[in-house]
Structures are given as C-alpha cells and as structure tokens.
N, C-alpha and C positions, 0 to 999 in steps of 0.2 A: 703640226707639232704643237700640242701644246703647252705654253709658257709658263702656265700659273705652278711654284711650286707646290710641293707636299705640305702645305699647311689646311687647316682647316677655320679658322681664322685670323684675320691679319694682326687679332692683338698676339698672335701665337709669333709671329714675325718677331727678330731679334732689331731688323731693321727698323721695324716701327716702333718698337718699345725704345730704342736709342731716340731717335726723329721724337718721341713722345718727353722723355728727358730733357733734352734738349730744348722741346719748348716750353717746357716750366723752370730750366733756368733761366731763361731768353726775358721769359716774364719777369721772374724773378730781380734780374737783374734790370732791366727795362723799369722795374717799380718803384725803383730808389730815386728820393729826392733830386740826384743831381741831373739823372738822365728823367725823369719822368716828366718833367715839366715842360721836355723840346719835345711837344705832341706828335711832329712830324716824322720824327726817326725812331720814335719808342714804337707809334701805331705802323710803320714799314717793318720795323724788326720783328715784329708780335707777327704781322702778317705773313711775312716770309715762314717765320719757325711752323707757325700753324701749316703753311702749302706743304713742307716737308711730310711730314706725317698723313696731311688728307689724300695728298698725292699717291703715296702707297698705299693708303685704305683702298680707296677709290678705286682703283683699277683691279684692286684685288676681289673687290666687291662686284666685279664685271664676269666674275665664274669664267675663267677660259680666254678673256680677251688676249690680241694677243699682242695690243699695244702697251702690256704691261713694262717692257725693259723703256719704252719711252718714257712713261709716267715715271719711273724710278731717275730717269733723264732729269726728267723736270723738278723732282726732289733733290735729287742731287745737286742742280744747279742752284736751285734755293738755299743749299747749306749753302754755298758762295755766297750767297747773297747777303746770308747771315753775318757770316765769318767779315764779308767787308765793311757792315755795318757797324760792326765790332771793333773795326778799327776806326774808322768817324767818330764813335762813342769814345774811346778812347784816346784819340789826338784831341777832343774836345775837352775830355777830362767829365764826363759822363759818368765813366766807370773808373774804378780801381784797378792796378796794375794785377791784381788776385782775381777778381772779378774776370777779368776780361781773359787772363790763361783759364780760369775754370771750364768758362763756357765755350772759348775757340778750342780748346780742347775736347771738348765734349759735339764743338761739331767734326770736329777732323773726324774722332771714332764713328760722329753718325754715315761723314761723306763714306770711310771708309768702308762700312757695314753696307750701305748701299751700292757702290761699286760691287762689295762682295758677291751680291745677289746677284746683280745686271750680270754678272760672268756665268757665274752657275747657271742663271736660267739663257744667256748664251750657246752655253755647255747643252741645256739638255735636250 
C-alpha cells in the first residue's frame, strides 16, 4: 500500500503550510525582548516548531516510504511540545496573554491538520 498522498510536493501539503505558519509565529513571538533573552527555551521552541514541518517534508521527500504516518507521529508530537512550551513562556511571563492564544492556537489547527492526514493516509 502505498502511503504517500496525491500531492506532488510537500509545500503543496496544507499540513505543512500550517506546521510552516506556525514556525514563523513561534519565532516571531520567541523574538520579543521579554522571551528572547531566556536563550534556553526560545532555542527549544524554535527547534521544536522547525521538527514540525522538516518532519513532514522529510518523509514526504522519501517518494513512497511508508513510514510516513510515523513521521507525521513525530510532528505531531512536537506541536505538543510547542504548545507546552508555550505555556512555560507564559507562566513566566515571556509572552502576552494575545501572544500566546495566537500561536497555541495556531498550533492546535496545525496538531489538527496533521492528525487529519495520519487518518486519510490510514484510510487509504
């Protein structure tokens, strides 16, 4: 069976274009004065958003593998990773209470968008 959907490439993915959003808010918000100067949790957060996105490149870049729904695995879990960092930043007072709905929200729709996929390509 194989896995890889009907795209042709992965920027053509809706999932990587969110996972792609996402990490330029992630940066975005990681850039501000209050959070950028705790090097430790801005360069995790940056890291993390980044695996999101390389993750589905990557595998998708693999033509046919058919460890792709794991790799989506492993994006997904890195929006977690995001999302909890997000709140470290924020019980620290890092980010703004705007801030930090922006981009947890923008990773929810990314978590979501990659489940979405891991199902269909389940499905196919």
């Amino acid at each position: 069976m194989n896995t890889i959907p009907p795209f042709t490439r992965f920027e053509d993915m809706e999932a990587w274009r969110k996972a792609r959003a996402l990490c330029g808010e992630t940066y975005r918000v990681s850039g501000k004065r209050a959070f950028a100067k705790y090097f430790g949790l801005r360069d995790q957060i940056r890291r993390a958003s980044v695996s999101i996105m390389s993750n589905i490149a990557e595998d998708f870049e693999r033509s046919g593998s058919g460890e792709f729904i794991q790799f989506l695995a492993i994006a997904k879990g890195s929006v977690g990773e995001v999302r909890s960092q997000l709140y470290v930043a924020l019980d620290q007072g890092y980010l703004t209470r705007e801030d930090f709905g922006e981009v947890s929200g923008s990773a929810s729709d990314t978590a979501k968008m990659v489940a979405g996929l891991m199902n269909y390509l389940r499905r196919a």
